[in-house]
DOSE-428756 format. One record per residue (C-alpha): residue number from 1; residue in three letters; x, y, z. Coordinates in steps of 0.05 Angstrom, whole numbers, padded with zeros to 5 digits. Each point is the difference from the previous one (the first is absolute). Example, Ala and Ser with C-alpha at 12.3 -4.5 7.8 and 13.67 -1.06 7.14 Angstrom:
 num residuo     xx     yy     zz
   1     ALA  00246 -00090  00156
   2     SER  00027  00069 -00013
//
This chain:
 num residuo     xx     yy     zz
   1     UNK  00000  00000  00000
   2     UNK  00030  00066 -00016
   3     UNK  00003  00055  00046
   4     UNK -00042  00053  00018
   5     UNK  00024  00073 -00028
   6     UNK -00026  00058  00040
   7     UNK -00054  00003 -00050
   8     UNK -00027 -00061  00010
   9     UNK -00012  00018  00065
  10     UNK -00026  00069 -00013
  11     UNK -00050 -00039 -00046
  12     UNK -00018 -00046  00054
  13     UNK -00003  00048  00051
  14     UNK -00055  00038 -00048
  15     UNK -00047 -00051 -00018
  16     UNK -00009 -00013  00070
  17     UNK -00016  00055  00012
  18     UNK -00054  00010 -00064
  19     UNK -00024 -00069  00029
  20     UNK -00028  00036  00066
  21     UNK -00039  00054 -00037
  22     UNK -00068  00001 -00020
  23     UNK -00010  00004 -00078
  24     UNK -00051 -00010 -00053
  25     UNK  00017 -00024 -00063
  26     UNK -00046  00007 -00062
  27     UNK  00002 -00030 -00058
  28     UNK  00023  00040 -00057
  29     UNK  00014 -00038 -00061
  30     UNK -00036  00008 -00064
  31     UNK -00061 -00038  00016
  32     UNK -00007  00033  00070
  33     UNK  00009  00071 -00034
  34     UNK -00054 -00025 -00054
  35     UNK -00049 -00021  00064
  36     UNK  00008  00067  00044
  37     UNK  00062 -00007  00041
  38     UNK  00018  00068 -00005
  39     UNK -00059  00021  00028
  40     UNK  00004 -00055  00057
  41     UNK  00070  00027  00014
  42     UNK -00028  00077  00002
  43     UNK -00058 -00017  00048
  44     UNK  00055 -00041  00038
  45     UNK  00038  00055  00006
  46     UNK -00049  00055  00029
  47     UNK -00032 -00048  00052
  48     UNK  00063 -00017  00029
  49     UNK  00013  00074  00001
  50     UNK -00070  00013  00033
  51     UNK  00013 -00044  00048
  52     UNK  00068  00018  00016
  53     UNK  00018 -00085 -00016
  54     UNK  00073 -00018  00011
  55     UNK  00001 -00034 -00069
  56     UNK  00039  00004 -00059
  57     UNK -00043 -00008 -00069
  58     UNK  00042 -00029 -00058
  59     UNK -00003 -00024 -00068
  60     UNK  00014 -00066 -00023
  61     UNK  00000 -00047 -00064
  62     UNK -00039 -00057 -00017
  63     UNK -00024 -00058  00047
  64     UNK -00020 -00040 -00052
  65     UNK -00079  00002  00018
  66     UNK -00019  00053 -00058
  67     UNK -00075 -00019  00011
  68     UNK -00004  00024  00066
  69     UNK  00033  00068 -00011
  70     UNK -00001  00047  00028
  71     UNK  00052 -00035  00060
  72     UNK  00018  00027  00056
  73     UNK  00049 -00036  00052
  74     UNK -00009  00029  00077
  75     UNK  00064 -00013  00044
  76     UNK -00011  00029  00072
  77     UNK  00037 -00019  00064
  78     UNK -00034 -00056  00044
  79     UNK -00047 -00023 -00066
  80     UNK  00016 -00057 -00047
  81     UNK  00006  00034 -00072
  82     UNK -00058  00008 -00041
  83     UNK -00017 -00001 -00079
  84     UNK -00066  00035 -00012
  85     UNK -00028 -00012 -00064
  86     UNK -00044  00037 -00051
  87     UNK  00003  00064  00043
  88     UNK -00035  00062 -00008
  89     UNK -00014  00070  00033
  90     UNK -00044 -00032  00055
  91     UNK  00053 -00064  00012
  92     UNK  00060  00054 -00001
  93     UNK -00044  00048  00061
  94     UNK -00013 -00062  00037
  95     UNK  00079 -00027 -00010
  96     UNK  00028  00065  00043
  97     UNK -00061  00001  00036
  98     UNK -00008 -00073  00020
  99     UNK  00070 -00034 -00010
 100     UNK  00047  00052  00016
 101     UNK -00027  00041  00052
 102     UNK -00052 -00042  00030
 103     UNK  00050 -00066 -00008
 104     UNK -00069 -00044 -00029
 105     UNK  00001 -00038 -00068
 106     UNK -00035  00022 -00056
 107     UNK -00038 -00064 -00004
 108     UNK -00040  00000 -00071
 109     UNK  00059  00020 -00042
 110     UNK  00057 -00045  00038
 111     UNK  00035 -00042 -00064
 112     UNK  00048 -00029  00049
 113     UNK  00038  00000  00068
 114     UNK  00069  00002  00012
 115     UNK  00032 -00026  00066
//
């Protein structure tokens, strides 16, 4: 095994970091774009500003689920991770609302459940 350059540890160092923060991920490849992702990621946006969330919205590519764009993968300390599935204004309200600050599932638009 070679060893470790000072980068290698700086690079560790970070992701562990990035692993303890909240984020939202949506899915922004083609076929989410075509379904309304931008939009998701706009009204994701504003309620975690209205609500002062301590959550980081991002883009993403493709999860390979294209019928059940728009996506949008939830990540928030203490939860297992969460793809939501064909989400729209309502789902998006109810993700900061619900999920993030009220730390409940979104139940009807769960896809699946990570650890």
């Amino acid at each position: 095994m070679a060893k470790l350059t000072r980068e290698d540890l700086a690079k560790i160092k970070q992701d562990a970091v990035e692993a303890e923060k909240n984020w939202i991920k949506v899915g922004y490849s083609s076929c989410g774009i075509a379904a309304g992702a931008q939009e998701i990621f706009n009204v994701l946006r504003e309620e975690a500003r209205k609500h002062n969330a301590d959550i980081e919205i991002k883009k993403c590519g493709c999860v390979g689920m294209c019928s059940a764009e728009p996506i949008v993968e939830v990540c928030v300390k203490g939860l297992p991770r969460v793809h939501y599935g064909k989400v729209d204004r309502e789902t998006a309200v109810k993700i900061i609302e619900d999920h993030v600050c009220g730390k409940l599932l979104v139940n009807d638009h769960v896809m699946g459940i990570q650890g």
